[in-house]
C-alpha positions in Angstrom: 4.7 7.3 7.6 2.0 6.3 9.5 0.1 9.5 10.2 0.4 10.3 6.4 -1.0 6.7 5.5 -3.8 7.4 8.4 -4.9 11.1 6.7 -4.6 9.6 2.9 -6.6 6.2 4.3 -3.7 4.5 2.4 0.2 4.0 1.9 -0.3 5.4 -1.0 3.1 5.5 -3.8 3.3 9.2 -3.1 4.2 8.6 0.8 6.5 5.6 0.0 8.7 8.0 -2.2 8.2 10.6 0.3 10.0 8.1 3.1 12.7 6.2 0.6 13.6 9.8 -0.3 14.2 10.9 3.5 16.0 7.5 4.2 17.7 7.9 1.4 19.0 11.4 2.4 20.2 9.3 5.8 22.3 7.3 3.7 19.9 4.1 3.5 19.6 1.7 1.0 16.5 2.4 -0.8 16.4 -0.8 -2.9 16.5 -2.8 0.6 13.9 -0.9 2.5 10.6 -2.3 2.3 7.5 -0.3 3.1 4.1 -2.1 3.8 0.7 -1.0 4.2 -3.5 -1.2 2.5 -2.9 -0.4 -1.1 -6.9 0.5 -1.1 -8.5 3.5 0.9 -9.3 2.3 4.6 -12.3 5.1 5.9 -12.2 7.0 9.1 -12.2 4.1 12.2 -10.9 1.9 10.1 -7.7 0.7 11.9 -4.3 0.7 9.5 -1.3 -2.2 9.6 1.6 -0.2 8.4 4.9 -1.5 9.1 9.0 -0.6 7.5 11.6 -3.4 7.6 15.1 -3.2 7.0 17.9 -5.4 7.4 20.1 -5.6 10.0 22.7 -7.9 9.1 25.2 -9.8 11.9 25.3 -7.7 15.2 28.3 -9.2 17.0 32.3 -8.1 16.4 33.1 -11.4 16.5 30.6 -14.6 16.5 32.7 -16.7 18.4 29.7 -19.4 19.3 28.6 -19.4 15.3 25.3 -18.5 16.8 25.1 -14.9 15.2 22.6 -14.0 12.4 21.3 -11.5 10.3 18.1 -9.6 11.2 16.0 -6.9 10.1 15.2 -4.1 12.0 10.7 -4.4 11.9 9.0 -1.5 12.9 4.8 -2.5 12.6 2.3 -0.1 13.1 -1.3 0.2 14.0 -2.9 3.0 13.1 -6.9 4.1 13.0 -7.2 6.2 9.3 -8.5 9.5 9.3 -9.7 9.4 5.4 -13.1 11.1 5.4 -14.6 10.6 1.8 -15.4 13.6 0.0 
């Protein structure tokens, strides 16, 4: 997703699909998925926050302790963009 983002200069609604429709073939849920990234076109040297977070949910068998809570899996990405205007 990133190195789409970087050669479009954006996350643009074409490469969101793109992913949801791949996670979606990997059984994700696409409604819970959520994609980030510049709406707007970021020019070559520009540098790109992109980032995908999904949740989690409790990790333990059993929470024994009460301590165990529900997190998302975060993966953030910097990313220079490649965009060249026309």
């Amino acid at each position: 997703m990133a190195h789409l983002a970087a050669l479009e200069g954006r996350l643009s609604p074409e490469i969101k699909e793109q992913v949801l429709s791949d996670l979606d073939d990997l059984y994700f849920d696409r409604d819970s998925v959520k994609l980030e990234g510049p709406d707007t076109v970021s020019l070559r040297g520009e540098v790109m926050d992109v980032s995908l977070r999904y949740p989690q949910g409790p990790t333990q068998i059993f929470d024994l302790f009460g301590t165990d809570e529900a997190r998302d899996y975060y993966y953030p990405i910097s990313i220079m963009s490649e965009y060249l205007e026309p």
